[in-house]
C-alpha positions in Angstrom: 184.9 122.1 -94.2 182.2 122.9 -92.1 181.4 121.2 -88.7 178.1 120.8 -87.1 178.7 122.6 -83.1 175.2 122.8 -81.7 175.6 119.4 -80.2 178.8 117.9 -78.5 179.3 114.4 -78.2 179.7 113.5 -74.5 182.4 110.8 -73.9 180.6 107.4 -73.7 181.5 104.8 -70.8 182.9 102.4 -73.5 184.9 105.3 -75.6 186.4 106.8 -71.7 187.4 102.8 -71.8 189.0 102.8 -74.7 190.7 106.6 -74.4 192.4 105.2 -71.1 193.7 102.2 -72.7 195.3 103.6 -75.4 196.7 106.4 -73.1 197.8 103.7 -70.8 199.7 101.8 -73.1 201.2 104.6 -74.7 202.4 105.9 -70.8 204.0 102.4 -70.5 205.3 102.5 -73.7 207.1 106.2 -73.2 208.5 104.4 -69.7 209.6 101.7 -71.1 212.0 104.1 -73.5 213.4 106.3 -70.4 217.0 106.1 -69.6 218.2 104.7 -66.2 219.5 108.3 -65.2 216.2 109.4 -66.5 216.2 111.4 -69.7 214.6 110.4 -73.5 216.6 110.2 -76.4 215.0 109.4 -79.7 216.1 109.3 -83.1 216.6 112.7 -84.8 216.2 111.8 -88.7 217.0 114.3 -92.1 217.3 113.9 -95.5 220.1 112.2 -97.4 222.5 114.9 -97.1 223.4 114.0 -93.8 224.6 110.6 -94.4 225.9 111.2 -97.5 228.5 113.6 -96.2 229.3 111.6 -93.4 230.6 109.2 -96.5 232.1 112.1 -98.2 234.3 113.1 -95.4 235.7 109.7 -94.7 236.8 109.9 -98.3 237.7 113.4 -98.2 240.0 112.8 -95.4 241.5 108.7 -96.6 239.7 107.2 -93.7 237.0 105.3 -95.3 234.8 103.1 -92.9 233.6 100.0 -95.6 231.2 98.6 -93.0 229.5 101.9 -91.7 229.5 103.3 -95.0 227.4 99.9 -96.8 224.8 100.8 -93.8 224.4 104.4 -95.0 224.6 103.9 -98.6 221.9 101.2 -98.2 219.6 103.8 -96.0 220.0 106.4 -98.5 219.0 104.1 -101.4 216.0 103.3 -99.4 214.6 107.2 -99.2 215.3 107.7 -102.5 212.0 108.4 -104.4 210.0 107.7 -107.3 210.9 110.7 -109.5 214.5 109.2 -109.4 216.2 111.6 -106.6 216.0 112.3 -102.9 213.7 115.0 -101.6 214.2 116.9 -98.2 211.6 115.4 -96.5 209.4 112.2 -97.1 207.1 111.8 -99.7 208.8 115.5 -101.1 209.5 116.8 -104.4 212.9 116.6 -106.0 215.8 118.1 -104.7 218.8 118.2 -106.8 221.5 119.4 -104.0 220.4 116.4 -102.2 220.4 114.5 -104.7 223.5 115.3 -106.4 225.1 114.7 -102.5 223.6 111.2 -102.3 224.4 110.1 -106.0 228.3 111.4 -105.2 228.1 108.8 -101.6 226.7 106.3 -103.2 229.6 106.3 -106.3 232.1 107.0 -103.1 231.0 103.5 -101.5 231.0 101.7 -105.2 227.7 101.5 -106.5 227.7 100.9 -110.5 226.9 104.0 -111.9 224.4 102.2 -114.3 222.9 100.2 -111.8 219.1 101.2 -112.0 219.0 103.5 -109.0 222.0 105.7 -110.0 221.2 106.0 -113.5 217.7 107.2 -112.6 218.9 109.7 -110.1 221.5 110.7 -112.6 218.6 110.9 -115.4 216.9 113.3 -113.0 219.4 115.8 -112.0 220.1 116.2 -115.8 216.7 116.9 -116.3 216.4 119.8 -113.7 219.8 121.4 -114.9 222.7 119.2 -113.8 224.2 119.9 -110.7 225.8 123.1 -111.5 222.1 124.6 -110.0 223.0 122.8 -106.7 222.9 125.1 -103.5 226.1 127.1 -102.1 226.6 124.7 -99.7 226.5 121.6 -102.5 228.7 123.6 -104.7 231.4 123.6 -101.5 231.5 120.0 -100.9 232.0 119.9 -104.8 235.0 122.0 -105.4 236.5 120.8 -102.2 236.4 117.2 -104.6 237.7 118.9 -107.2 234.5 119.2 -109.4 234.0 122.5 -110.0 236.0 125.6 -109.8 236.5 127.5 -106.4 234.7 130.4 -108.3 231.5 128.4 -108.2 231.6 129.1 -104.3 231.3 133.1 -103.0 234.0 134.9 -101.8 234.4 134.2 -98.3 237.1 136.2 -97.1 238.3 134.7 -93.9 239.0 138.1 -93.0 235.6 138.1 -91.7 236.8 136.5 -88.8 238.5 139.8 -87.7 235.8 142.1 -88.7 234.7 144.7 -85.9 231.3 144.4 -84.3 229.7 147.4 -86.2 230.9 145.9 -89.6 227.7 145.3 -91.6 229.4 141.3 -92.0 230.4 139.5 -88.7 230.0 136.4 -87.2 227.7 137.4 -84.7 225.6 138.9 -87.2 224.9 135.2 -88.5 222.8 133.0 -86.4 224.5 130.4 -84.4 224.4 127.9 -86.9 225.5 129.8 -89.7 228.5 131.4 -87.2 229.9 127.4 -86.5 229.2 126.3 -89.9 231.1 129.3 -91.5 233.9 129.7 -88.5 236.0 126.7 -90.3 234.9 127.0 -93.9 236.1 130.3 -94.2 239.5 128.5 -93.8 238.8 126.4 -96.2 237.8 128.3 -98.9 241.0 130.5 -97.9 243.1 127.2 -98.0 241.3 125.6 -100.9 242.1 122.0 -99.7 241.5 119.0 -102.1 240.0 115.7 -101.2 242.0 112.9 -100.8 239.3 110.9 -102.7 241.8 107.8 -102.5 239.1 105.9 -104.9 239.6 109.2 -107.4 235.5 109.2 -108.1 234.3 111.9 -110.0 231.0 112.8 -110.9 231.5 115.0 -114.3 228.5 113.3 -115.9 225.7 115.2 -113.5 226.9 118.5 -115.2 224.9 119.6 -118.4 227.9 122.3 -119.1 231.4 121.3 -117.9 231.9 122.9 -114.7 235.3 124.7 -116.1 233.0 126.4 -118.9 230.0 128.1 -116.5 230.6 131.5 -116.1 227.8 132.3 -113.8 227.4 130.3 -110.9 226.3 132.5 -108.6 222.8 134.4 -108.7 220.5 136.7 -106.5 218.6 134.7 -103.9 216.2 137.0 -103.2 215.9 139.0 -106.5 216.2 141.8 -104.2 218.4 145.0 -105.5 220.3 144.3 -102.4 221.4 141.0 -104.2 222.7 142.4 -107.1 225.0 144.8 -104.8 226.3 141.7 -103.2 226.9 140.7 -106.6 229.3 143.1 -107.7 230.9 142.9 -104.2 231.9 139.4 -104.6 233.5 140.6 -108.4 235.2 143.0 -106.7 236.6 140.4 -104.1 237.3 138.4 -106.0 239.9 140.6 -107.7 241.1 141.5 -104.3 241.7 138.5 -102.6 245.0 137.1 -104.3 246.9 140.4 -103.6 245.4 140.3 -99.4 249.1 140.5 -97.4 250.0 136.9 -96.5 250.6 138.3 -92.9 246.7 139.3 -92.7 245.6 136.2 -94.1 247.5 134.4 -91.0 246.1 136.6 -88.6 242.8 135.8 -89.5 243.0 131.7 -90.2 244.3 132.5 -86.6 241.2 134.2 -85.5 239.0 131.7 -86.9 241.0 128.7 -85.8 240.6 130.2 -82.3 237.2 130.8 -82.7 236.0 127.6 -83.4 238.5 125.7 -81.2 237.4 127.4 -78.1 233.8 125.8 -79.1 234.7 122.6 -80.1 232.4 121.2 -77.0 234.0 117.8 -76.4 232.4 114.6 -77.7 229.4 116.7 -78.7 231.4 118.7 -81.0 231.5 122.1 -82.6 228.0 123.8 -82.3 226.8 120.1 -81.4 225.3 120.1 -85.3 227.3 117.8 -88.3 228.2 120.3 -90.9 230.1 122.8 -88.3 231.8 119.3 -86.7 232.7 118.3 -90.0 233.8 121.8 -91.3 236.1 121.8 -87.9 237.4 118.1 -88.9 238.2 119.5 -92.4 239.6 122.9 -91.1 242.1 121.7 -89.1 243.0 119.0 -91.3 244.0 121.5 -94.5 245.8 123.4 -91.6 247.9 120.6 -90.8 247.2 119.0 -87.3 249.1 116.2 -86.3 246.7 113.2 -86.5 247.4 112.0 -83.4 245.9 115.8 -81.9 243.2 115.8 -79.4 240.8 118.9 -80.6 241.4 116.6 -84.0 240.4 113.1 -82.3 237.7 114.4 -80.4 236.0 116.4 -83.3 236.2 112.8 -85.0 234.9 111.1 -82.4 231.8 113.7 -81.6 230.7 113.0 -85.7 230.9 109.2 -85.0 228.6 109.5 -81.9 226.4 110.8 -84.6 225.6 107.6 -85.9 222.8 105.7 -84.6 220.7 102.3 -85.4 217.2 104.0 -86.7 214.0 101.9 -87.4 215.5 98.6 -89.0 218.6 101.5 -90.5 221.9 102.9 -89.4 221.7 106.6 -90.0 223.6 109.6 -89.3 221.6 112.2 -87.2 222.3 116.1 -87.6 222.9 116.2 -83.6 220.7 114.8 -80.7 217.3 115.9 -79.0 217.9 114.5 -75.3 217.2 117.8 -73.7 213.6 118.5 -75.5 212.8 114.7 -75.6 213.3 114.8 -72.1 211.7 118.0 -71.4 208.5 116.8 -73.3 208.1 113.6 -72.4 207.7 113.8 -68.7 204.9 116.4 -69.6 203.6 114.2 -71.7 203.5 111.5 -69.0 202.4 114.0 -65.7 199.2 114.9 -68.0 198.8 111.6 -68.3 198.6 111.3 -64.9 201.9 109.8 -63.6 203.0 110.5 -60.4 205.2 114.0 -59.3 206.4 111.7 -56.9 207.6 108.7 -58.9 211.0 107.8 -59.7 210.3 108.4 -63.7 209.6 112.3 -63.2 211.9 113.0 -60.7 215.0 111.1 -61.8 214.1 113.0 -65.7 213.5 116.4 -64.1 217.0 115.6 -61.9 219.2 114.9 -65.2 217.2 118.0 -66.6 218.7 120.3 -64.0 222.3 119.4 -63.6 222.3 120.3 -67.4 221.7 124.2 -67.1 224.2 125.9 -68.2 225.2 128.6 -64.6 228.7 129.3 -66.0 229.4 129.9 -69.6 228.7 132.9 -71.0 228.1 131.6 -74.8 227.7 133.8 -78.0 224.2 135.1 -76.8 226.5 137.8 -74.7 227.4 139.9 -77.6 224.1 141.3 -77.6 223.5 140.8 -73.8 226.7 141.3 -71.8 225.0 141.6 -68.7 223.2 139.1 -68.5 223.5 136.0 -66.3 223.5 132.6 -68.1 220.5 130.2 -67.1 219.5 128.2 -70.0 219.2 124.9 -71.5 220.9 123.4 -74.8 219.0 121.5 -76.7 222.0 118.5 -76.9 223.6 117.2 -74.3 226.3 119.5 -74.2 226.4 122.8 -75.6 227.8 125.7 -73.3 227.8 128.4 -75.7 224.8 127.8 -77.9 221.6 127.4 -75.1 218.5 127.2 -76.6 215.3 129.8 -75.6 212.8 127.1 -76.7 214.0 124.3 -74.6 214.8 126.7 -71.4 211.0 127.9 -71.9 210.3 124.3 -72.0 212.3 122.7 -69.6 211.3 125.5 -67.2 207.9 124.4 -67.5 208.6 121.0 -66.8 210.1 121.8 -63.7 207.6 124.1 -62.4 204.9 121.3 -62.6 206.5 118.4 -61.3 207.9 120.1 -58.3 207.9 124.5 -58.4 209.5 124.4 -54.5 212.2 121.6 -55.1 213.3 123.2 -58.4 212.7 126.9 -57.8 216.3 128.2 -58.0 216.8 126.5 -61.7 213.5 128.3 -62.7 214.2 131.7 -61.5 217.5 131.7 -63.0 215.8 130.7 -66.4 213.2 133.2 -65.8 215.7 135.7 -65.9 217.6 134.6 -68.7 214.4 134.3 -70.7 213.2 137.9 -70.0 217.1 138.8 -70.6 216.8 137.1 -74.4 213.6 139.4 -75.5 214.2 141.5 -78.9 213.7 144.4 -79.3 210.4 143.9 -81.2 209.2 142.2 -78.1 209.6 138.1 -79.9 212.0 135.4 -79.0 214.6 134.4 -81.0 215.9 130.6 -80.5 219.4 131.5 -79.8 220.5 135.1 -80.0 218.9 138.5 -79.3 217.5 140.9 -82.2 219.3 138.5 -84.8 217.9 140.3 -87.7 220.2 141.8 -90.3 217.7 141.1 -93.0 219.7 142.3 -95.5 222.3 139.1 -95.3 219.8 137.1 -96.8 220.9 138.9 -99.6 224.4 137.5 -99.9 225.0 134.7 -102.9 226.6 132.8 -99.9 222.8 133.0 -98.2 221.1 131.0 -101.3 219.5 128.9 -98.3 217.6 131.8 -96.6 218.6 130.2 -93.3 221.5 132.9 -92.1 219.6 134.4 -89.3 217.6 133.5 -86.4 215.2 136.5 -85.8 211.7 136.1 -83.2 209.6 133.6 -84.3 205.8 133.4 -83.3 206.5 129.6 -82.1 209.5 129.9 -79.8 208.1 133.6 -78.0 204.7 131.9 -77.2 206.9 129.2 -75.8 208.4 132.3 -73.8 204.9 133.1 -72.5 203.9 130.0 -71.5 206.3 129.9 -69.3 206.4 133.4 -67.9 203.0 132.8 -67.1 202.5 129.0 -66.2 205.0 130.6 -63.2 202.9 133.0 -61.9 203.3 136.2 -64.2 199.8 137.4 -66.1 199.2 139.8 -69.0 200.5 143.2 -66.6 204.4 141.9 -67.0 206.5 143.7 -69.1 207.5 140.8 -71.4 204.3 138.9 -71.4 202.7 142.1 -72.7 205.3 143.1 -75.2 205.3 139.4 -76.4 201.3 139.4 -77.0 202.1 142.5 -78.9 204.5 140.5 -81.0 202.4 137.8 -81.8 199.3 139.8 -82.7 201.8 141.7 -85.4 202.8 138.1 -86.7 199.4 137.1 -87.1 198.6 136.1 -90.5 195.4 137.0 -92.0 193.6 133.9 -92.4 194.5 133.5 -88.5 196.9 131.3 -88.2 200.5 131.9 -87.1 203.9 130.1 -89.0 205.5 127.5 -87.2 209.4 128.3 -87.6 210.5 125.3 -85.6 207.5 122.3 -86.7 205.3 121.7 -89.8 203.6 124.4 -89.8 201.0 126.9 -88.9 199.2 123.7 -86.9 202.5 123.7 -85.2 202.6 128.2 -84.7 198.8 128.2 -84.1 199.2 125.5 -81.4 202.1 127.2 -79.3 200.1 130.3 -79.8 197.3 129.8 -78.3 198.5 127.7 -75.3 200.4 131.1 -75.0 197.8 133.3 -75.0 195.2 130.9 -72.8 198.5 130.5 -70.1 199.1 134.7 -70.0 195.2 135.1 -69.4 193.8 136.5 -72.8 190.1 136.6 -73.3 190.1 133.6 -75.7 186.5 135.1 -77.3 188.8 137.7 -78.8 188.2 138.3 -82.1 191.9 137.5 -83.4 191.8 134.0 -81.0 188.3 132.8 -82.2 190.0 133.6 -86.2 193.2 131.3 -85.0 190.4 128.8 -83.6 188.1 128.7 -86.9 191.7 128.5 -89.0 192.0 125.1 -87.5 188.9 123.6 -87.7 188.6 124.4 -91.3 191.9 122.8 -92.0 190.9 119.1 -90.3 190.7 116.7 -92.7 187.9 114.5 -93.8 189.2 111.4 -91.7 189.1 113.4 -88.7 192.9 114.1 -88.5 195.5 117.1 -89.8 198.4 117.0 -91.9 200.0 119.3 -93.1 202.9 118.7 -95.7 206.8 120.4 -96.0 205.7 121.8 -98.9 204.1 124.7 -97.1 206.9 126.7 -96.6 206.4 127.9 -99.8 203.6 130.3 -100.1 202.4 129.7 -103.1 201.9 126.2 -101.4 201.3 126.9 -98.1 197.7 124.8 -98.1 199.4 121.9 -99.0 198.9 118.6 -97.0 199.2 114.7 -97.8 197.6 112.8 -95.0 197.0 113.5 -91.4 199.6 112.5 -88.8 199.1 111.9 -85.3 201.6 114.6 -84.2 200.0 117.4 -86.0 196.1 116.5 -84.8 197.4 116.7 -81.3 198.9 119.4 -82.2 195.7 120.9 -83.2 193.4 119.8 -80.3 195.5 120.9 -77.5 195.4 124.1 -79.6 191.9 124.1 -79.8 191.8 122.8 -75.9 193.8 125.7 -75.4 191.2 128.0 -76.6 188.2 126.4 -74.8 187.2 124.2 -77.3 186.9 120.9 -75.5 183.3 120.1 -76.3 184.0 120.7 -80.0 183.1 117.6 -82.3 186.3 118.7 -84.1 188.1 118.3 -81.0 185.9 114.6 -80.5 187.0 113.4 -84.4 190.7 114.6 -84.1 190.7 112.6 -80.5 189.1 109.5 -82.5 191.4 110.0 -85.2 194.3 109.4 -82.7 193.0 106.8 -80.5 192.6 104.6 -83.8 195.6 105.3 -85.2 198.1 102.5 -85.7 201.2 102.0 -83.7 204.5 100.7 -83.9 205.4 97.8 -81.8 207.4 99.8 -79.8 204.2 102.0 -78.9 204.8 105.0 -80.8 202.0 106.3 -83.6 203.3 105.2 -87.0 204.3 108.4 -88.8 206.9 108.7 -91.6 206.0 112.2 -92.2 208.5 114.9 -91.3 206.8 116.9 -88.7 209.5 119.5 -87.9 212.1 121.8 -89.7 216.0 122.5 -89.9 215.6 125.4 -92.3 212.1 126.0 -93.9 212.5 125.0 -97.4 215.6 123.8 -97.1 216.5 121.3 -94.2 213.5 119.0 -92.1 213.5 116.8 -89.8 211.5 114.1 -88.2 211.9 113.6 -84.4 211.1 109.7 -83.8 209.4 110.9 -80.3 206.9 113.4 -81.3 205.2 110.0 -82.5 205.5 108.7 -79.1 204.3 111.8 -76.7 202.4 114.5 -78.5 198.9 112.1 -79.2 199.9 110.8 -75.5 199.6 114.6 -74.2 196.8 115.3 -76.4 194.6 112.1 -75.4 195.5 112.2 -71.8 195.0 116.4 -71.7 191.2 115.5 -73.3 190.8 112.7 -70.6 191.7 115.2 -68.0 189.3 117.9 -69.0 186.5 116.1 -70.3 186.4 114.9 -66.2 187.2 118.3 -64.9 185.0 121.0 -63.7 186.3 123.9 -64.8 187.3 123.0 -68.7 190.2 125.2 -68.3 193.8 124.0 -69.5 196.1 125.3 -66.7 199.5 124.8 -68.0 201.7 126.6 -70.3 201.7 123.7 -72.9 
């Protein structure tokens, strides 16, 4: 659409009113949610899988929980939607590998499978092709049940485990999800463990061909000639497999064992994420641990911590946030004007700092033995698995609420942020040059979310803070990172968000980036990012843009507007010297008359953020509460100011 920018709109004395209310309120509100040792946790929501496997590994193992599981069965009846099955995000299309997870939980916990719901769900998986076209990781958690062969699954050798570093397949050539997630279920698919299933559910009616009958379960993800290689491969395995010597095998169920088990990371568990906890419970299960074992109880006990009262629902999360709740709220609440001095940003910026990680040496060292550790995980805990987005982040914090107090925890994640570059001058999120494109080939990678190479969204993050610290365009990585994000541009201007929904979220980082490292923002390729986002506000003044967009044949796709994205968008635009833009003025509106919860958050059920484009989303219950809080109070700030200039890294 086009927008009429001959004549701001100056803030009248009854709008500034208003603007500080609202800011106000939602400041309070943010307090009111802090922690008395001073960080933020919020809710961290997905889709039904989540929940649904908690159920199916309490039956899995014979330790069902009648109680917890009625509060999840009823939460995943309540997201199911109209079209009869569970999407990945809300308001999404069909999914049948969700679906086909959340009808198994729900016959797992009892519900009649004729009951109006089930049937409908059932109706609808039929229709798309039965679950037999479920995912890889579906197809697991169905022959470990018992419904469908083990040759619906890839060959996994766990050999893996002892493969070299130049082999073409490790597990440091996987990105750090991928490497927990697949550390314990290559056991399991060398064990082949069966479910306990004490209630003996099965779930034979969602197949359109009995699962016995399908010869071809496995396809090409990528329709790549690469793919049909891998193909033939996994023939070939699995000829070999049966005749591998039993005393290799052991060696490498060792290897992995002692791979994962060195990680197991207390209560927070393995990789701090559910499916690599549970693939750890299950692991060392089918390897026979004593019950009574205390890697065993306390990989229980981190999935259990998992489970938390939502809005009005008892859910189970796919980890925890504290670390970039933390780390973005208290920005939220210094632009807003609260005091550097006041116990709510120094306690939060305190618990921030005891929790870098000065010791462990995680996974990241493969690739960067030299390197000193001096990041942040995004959990509680984490040791081996830091994150580059939240150390960029966090270090930003830090640097504005107090640069002298906290200088030693910023220099050391300086360093370990300049240590983390790739090669091609972007930032992955938790591994250096984590790019063997051609795994994305593999039948196991169906999901397309192996690897964790740069991303435009988590290097401007990198930026930001090299430069909010005092470095400008001459350093070596700021310069090398501009390079990287020009390349990444996409030609309409705007630039994917790996990490939120979507090129709002990538444009946004970007050009907070790029203002932060000193870049001419009358550029060329800056005023295309700018014009990019003005086009895309909608007609009530807001943006929105929709999951759906990871596709590209649907990457214009949006639903309604959402107060995390428009703030999104204006402190892009802010970013880029657009203050006085009456796109900047309606997307403000937008968000000032937006309704909130009781609780002071924005009401938002959209899924703002992303697991796994296309395949895993997530909605973070405190975007709601401190992005339009930022973005009001950042407006406030330089609609008063003299210079128009945003002067921080985010």
């Amino acid at each position: 659409m086009n927008i009429d920018v001959t004549a701001p709109t100056p803030v009248r004395n009854d709008e500034a009113m208003s603007l500080d209310q609202v800011i106000a309120e939602a400041s309070d509100a943010l307090k009111a949610r802090q922690r008395p040792d001073g960080h933020w946790i919020f809710d961290l929501e997905a889709d039904a899988t989540i929940p649904a496997e908690y159920i199916m590994l309490n039956h899995y193992l014979d330790e069902i929980e009648d109680d917890v599981e009625a509060d999840l069965a009823e939460y995943i009846r309540s997201i199911q939607e109209e079209h009869g099955g569970w999407p990945l995000f809300h308001g999404g299309d069909f999914d049948i590998s969700a679906t086909v997870k959340a009808y198994l939980a729900l016959k797992l916990v009892g519900d009649d499978v004729e009951a109006p719901h089930m049937r409908r769900a059932r109706e609808a998986i039929l229709a798309y092709g039965g679950a037999e076209k479920s995912n890889v990781f579906t197809r697991y958690s169905l022959a470990l049940f018992g419904e469908v062969p083990w040759r619906a699954v890839p060959v996994m050798p766990v050999e893996m485990a002892l493969a070299p570093k130049w082999f073409p397949i490790t597990l440091y050539k996987v990105a750090y999800w991928s490497r927990t997630v697949i550390a314990p279920l290559l056991i399991l698919a060398a064990l082949k463990p069966q479910a306990k299933n004490p209630r003996r559910v099965r779930v034979q009616e969602l197949f359109c061909t009995p699962p016995t009958k399908i010869r071809n379960y496995l396809n090409n993800p990528t329709g790549h000639w690469g793919g049909s290689v891998f193909l033939v491969i996994d023939k070939i395995l699995r000829v070999l497999e049966p005749h591998v010597p039993k005393a290799l095998r052991k060696r490498a169920i060792d290897r992995a064992l002692a791979f994962f088990t060195e990680r197991l990371n207390g209560d927070d568990g393995l990789g701090a994420i559910f499916p690599a906890m549970a693939n750890s419970v299950m692991a060392m299960e089918a390897l026979g641990f004593p019950k009574d074992h205390p890697d065993l109880l306390t990989a229980k006990r981190s999935i259990k911590l998992l489970l938390t009262p939502g809005e009005g629902k008892t859910f189970c999360q796919p980890c925890v946030s504290p670390v970039w709740d933390t780390s973005l709220a208290v920005q939220a609440l210094m632009e807003a004007n609260e005091s550097i001095e006041g116990d709510s940003v120094k306690n939060s910026c305190d618990w921030l700092t005891d929790r870098q990680i000065l010791d462990v040496k995680g996974d990241w060292a493969e690739n960067r033995p030299g390197l000193r550790p001096g990041g942040w995980a995004f959990q509680y805990n984490n040791d081996y698995y830091p994150d580059v987005d939240d150390t960029a982040v966090v270090g930003m914090a830090l640097h504005r609420a107090d640069n002298a107090k906290h200088a030693e925890a910023i220099a050391r994640a300086e360093e370990w942020i300049v240590g983390m570059q790739s090669t091609n001058g972007g930032w992955g999120a938790f591994d250096v040059d984590n790019s063997s494109f051609y795994l994305n080939h593999l039948p196991f990678a169906d999901h397309g979310a192996l690897l964790d190479p740069p991303t435009a969204d988590v290097s401007a993050r990198c930026i930001s803070f090299l430069a909010q610290i005092g470095h400008d365009r001459s350093h070596p990585s700021i310069s090398r990172g501009i390079s990287y994000l020009k390349s990444d541009q996409e030609q309409d201007g705007s630039w994917f968000g790996r990490w939120g929904t979507n090129y709002v979220y990538g444009t946004w980082s970007v050009l907070n980036a790029l203002n932060a490292a000193g870049e001419d923002m009358t550029q060329p390729y800056i005023r295309k990012a700018v014009d990019w986002l003005i086009e895309h506000q909608n007609t009530d003044g807001g943006w929105g843009e929709d999951g759906a967009t990871y596709w590209k044949e649907r990457r214009y796709e949006r639903k309604a507007s959402t107060p995390s994205q428009t703030a999104w968008a204006v402190l892009g635009l802010m970013a880029a010297g657009e203050v006085d833009h009456p796109a900047v003025k309606r997307g403000i509106d937008y968000i000032t008359a937006a309704p909130r919860e009781k609780d002071g958050r924005w009401k938002e059920p959209w899924f703002t953020a992303v697991g796994f484009p296309r395949v895993f989303y997530l909605r973070y219950h405190g975007y709601a509460a401190i992005f339009p809080l930022w973005a009001l109070a950042r407006y406030r700030n330089l609609k008063t100011s003299n210079t128009k200039a945003v002067r921080y890294g985010m």
